[in-house]
Structure formats: C-alpha cells, structure tokens
VMD Tcl script that draws the C-alpha trace (Angstrom):
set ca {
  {99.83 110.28 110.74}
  {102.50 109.17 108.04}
  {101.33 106.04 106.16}
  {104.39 103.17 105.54}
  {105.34 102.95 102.41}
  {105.60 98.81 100.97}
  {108.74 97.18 102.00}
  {111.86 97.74 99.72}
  {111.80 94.96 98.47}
  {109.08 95.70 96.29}
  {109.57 98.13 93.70}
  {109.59 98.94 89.76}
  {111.07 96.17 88.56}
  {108.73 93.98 90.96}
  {106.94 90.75 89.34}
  {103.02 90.00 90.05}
  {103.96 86.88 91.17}
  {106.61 88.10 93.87}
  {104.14 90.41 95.48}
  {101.74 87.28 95.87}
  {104.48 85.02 96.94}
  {103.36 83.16 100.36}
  {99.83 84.72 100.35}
  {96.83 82.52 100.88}
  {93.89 83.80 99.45}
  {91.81 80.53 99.31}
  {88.25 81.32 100.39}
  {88.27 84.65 98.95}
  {86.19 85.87 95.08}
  {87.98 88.17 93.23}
  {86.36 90.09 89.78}
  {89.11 91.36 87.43}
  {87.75 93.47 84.93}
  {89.54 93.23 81.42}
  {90.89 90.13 82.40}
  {91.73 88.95 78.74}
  {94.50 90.81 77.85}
  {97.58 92.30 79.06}
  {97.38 93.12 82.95}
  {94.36 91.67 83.64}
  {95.72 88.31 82.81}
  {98.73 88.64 84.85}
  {96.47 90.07 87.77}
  {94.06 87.17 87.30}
  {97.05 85.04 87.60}
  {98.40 85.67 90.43}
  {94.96 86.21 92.27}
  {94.57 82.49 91.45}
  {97.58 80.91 91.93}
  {97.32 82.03 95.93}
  {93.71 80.60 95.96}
  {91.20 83.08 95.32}
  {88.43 81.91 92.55}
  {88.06 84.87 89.92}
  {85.72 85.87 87.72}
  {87.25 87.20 84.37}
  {84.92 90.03 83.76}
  {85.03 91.15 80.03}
  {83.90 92.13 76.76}
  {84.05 89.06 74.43}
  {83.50 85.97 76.48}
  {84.98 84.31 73.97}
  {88.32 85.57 74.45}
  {87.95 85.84 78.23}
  {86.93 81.75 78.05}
  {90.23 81.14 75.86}
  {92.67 83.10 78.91}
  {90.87 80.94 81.30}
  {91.39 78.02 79.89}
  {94.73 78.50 79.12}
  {95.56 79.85 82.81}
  {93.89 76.88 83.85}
  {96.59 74.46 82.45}
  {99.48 76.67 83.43}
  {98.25 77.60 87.61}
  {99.61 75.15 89.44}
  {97.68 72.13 91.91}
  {95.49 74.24 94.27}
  {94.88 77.39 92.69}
  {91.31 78.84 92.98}
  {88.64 78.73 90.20}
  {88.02 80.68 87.28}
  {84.88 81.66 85.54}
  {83.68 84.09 83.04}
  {81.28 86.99 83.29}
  {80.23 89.22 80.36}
  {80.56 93.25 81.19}
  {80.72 96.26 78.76}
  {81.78 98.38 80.24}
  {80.03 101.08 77.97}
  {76.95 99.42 77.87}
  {75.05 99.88 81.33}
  {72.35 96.99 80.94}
  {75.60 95.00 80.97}
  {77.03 96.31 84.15}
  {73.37 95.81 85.90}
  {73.24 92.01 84.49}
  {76.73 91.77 85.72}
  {75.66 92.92 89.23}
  {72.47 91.30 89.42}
  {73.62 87.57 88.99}
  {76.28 88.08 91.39}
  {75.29 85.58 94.53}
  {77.54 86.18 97.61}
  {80.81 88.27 99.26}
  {83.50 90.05 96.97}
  {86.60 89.89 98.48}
  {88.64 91.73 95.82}
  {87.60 94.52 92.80}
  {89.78 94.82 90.23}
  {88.92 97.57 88.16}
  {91.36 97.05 85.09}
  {89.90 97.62 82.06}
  {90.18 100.80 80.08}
  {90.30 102.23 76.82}
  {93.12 104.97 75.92}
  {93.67 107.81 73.77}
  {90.50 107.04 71.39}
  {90.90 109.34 68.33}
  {87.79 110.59 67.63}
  {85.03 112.07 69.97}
  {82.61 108.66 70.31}
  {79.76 108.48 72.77}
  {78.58 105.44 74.69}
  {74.74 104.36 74.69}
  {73.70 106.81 77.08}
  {75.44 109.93 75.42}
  {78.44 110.21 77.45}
  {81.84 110.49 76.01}
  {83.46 107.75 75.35}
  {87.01 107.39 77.67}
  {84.72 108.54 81.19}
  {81.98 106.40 80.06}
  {84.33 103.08 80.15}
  {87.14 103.71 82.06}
  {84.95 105.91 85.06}
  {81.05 106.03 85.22}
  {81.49 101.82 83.98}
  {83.13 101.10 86.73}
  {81.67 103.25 89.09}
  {78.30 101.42 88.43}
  {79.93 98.14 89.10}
  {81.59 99.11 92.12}
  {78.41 100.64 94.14}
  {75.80 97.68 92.69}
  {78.26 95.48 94.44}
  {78.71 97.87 97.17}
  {76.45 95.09 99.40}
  {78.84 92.20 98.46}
  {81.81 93.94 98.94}
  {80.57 94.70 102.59}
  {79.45 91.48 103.01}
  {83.06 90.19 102.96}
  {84.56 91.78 105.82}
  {87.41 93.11 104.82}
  {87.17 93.84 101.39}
  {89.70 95.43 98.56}
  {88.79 97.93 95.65}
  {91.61 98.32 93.33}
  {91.44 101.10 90.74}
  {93.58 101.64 87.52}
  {94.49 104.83 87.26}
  {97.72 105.79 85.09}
  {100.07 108.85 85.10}
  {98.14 109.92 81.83}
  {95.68 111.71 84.79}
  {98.08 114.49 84.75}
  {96.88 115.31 81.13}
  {93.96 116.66 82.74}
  {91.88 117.37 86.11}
  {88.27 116.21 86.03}
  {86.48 119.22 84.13}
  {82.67 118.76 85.41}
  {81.83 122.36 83.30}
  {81.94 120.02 80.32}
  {82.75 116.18 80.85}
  {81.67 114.93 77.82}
  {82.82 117.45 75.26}
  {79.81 119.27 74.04}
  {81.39 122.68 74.43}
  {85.36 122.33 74.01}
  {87.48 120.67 71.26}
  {87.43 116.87 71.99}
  {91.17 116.13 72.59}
  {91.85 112.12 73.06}
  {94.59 112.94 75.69}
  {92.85 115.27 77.95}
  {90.02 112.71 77.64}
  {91.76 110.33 78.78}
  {94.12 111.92 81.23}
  {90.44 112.96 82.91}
  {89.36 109.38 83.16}
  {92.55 108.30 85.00}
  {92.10 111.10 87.70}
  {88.32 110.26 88.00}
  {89.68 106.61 88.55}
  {91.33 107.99 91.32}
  {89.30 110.16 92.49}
  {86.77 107.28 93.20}
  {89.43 105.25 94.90}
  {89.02 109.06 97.59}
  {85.41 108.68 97.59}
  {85.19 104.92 98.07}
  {87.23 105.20 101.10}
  {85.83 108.22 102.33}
  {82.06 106.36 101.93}
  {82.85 102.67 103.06}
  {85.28 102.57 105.11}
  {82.73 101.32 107.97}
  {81.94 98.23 105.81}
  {85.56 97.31 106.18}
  {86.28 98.32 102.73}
  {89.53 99.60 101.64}
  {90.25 101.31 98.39}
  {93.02 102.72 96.46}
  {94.37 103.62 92.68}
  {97.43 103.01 91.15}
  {99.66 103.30 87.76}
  {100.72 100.24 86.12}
  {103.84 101.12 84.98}
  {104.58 101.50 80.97}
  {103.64 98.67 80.22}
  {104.24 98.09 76.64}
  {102.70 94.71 75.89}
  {99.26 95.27 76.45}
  {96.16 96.14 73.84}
  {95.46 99.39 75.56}
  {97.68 101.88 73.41}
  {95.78 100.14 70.03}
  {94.38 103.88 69.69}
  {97.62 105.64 70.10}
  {99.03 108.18 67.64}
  {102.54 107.09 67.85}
  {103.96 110.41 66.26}
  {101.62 112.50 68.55}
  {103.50 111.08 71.29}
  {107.17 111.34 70.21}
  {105.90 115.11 69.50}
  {104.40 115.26 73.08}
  {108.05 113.61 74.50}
  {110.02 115.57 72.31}
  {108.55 118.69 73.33}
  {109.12 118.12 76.48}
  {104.65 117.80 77.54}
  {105.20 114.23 78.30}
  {107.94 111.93 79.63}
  {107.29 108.16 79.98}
  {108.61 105.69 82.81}
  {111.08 103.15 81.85}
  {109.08 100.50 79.98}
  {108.06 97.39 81.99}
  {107.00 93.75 81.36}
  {102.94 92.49 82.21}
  {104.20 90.53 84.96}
  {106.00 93.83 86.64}
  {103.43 96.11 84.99}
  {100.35 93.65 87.40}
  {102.45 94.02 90.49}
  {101.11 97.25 92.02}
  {97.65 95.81 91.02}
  {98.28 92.63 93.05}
  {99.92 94.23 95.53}
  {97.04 96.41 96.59}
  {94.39 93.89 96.23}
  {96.26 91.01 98.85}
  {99.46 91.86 100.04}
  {99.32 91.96 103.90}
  {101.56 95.09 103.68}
  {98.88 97.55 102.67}
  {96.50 96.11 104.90}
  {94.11 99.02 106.01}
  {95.65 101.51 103.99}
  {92.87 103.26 102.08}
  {92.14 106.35 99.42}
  {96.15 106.30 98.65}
  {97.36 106.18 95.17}
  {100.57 103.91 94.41}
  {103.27 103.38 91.88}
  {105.75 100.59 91.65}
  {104.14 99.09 94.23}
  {104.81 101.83 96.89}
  {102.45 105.39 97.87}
  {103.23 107.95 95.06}
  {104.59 111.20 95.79}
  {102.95 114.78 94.86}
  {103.72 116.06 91.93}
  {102.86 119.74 90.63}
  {102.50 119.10 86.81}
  {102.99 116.80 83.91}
  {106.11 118.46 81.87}
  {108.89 115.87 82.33}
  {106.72 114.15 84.97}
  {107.60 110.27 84.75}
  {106.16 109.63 88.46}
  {104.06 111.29 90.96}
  {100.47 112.05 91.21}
  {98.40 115.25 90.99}
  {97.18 116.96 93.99}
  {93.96 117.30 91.88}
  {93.21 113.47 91.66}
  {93.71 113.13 95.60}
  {91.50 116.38 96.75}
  {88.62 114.96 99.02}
  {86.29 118.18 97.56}
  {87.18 116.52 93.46}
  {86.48 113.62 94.80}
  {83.13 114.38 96.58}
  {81.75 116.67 93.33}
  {82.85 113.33 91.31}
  {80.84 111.10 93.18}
  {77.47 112.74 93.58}
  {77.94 113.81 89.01}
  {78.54 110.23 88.73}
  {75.68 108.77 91.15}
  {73.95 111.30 88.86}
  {74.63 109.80 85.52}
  {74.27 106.24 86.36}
  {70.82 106.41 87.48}
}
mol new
graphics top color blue
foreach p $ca { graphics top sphere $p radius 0.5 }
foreach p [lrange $ca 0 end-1] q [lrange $ca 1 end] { graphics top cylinder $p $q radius 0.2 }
display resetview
C-alpha cells in the first residue's frame, strides 16, 4: 500500500513554524537532543510554542540554560515549559543518568544532535569511533532506556536526523570503528547518517505495538548551524567539483527544523512509520551519491541493514 506523501503545501522552502501552525501539543514532553544550537533550537521552538514542555538535552548546560532562557522571553503566552538535561552523547554514564531521572511518558524524541566530518580518527570512552559513537550507538542508548516512557505515552514519535551525507557510505559492520581501513571523516560520517536511519527501520519494525512511530529525515543544507565546524571547506569544493558530491540549495534554521517538526506533530504523518523524509515529504530512492542532491539509499531503508544494526548496537551498548 502507497503511503501519502505531506500536503503540497509543505515543502523545501517550508518554515518550522508553518508546519506547527494550529497544532496543540499541550499535555505532551518532548526531549530535543542538541537543542542549543542551530536546529535544535528552532525544533525546540516550535515544539513549545504549540504547548509541549521540552527538555533541552545537551552537552554544556550552560549553553542549553542560556537558549532556554532566551526562548523563554521570545514563545509567546501559553507555550509549554522548558528545562535542561545534561547528555553526552559520547559519554554513556551520561546517557544512563539521562534515562534514569526521567519520571513519566515521552511523547516526542528528537534525536538532533550530531557531530560531522571530524578530521581525525578519535574514539569515544568506550573505544568506538567517534561519528557512530555520537551520532548512532548515543542515541540508540537513549532511545531504548526510554523505550518504557515512550510506550507509556500512547502514541508516541521518534524522530531521527539523518542527512544525505548517508550516501557517503552504507553501514560497514566488517569494520565500524576503523581498526582495519583508512579512517576517512566522510565515509564516517556518511555511515552514521544511514545507521540513523537505519534505526528509524528497526524502531518501527520493534515498537510499533507500543504505539510508537518512527522515522528519519535530512534537514536540508542548512548553513547556519555549528555542525560543519569540522569541515574541510576545500575537500568539499574538490568533492562538488568533481562531480562525488552535489549539495541542496542552502536553507535557513527555521526551513532547515521543518521536516524535524513535521514528523514529530504534524497530524499529516500520523501513523506513518520507518519512512525517511526530505523537505518535509517521503524521499524517493536513489541509486548513488554522484550528483545526488535528494533521495535516499536503498541501503539505509533495507529491513535486513537494519536488523544486523540493531542487534551490533544492542551489542555495544551493554
């Protein structure tokens, strides 16, 4: 059975705040990993401006306390709460502490934050290479400690940023973390985005009794945003020029949270599940990443990837 795309209304040039336009989310928790900078602001946002109390959860609380506080004087009358969490993302005593004083139903997970295009091969605490350490196996711990409060909430939304940097590379579970091939910070990374949706396939392969939904999506280039503060600028111009990469026209935060917002409580994805979107509508197949400024690889939607992915990864987070 064909799945509806969203209305046409929304597309690339689509605002956070127009996607969330006449939804009511009061009543409902939201976490938005990352939440104090670029996206992850805009997503928090517009979460709270319909009602929903977030949690910012990030890094340096510090800078996560400042974006609250400032959102709090721009949301208008009658927008939900906002608190702050601390999660590493890389450190896993973090993520369990995270999980642990979490008290209640999670309506909506946000899983935002990400590191890009690192330069050199770096490990996390527990050994494992540095871009799938944060922007996978991090998340993938949150997610499944707060599997319980996430079913609790009957009806509840994963959302997981991917990027169309996941056509640099399939998941290669020979050698994830780089112990037997030259570390490359773009393969490494373009793995990370398809594991990120990859485990929007297993999510909503595994929970979909508990009423959960999940799904992945790309941004958008986005080009105000700290995530490219790793990027080799003439690497890329090289990558464009040669013709191994193509990028989407650029797009402001506020467009660049709308697919984000849109899949975590917009009633016009309601009970659509393991899909992965672009400007805020399904993404189409796509068979490589020469020229490639859309699409997704059959590789990050295979049920088998996604499968393999999640037993490695229930593996590694033990």
């Amino acid at each position: 059975m064909s799945v509806p795309h969203a209305p046409h209304t929304f597309g690339a040039s689509t605002t956070a705040a127009e996607v969330i336009d006449g939804v009511d989310l009061h009543g409902r928790r939201a976490v938005v990993t990352g939440a104090s900078s670029g996206i992850g602001v805009e997503t928090t946002r517009a979460l709270a401006a319909a009602g929903a109390d977030v949690t910012l959860a990030v890094r340096d609380t510090d800078a996560g306390a400042r974006v609250a506080e400032r959102l709090e004087k721009e949301l208008p009358a009658g927008s939900g709460q906002l608190t702050v969490g601390r999660l590493d993302l890389a450190d896993r005593s973090t993520v369990a502490a995270f999980v642990a004083a979490w008290q209640g139903p999670l309506h909506i997970l946000v899983n935002n934050a990400g590191v890009m295009a690192t330069p050199e091969l770096t490990r996390t605490p527990d050994g494992r290479e540095w871009q799938f350490g944060v922007n996978h196996l991090g998340h993938f711990a949150l997610a499944t400690g707060l599997h319980p409060a996430l079913a609790a909430a009957d009806g509840a939304r994963i959302v997981s940023v991917s990027s169309i940097g996941h056509l640099f590379s399939p998941v290669v579970f020979d050698d994830l973390d780089y112990r037997y091939r030259p570390y490359d910070p773009w393969t490494s990374y373009g793995q990370s985005k398809t594991a990120n949706a990859l485990f929007a396939v297993g999510a909503a392969e595994r929970w979909a009794d508990d009423g959960i939904t999940a799904n992945a999506l790309m941004p958008g280039n986005v080009g105000d945003t700290s995530l490219a503060r790793h990027m080799d600028m003439d690497q890329v111009a090289a990558f464009i020029a040669s013709g191994e990469l193509a990028l989407p026209p650029q797009k402001t935060v506020e467009q660049g949270a709308a697919t984000s917002v849109l899949l975590a409580a917009s009633p016009t994805v309601e009970g659509i599940t393991g899909r992965y979107f672009e400007d805020c509508a399904q993404a189409e197949p796509v068979a490589g990443r020469a020229g490639a400024v859309a699409g997704v690889a059959p590789y990050a939607q295979d049920p088998e990837n996604a499968a393999r992915l999640w037993a490695v990864s229930e593996a590694l987070v033990r």
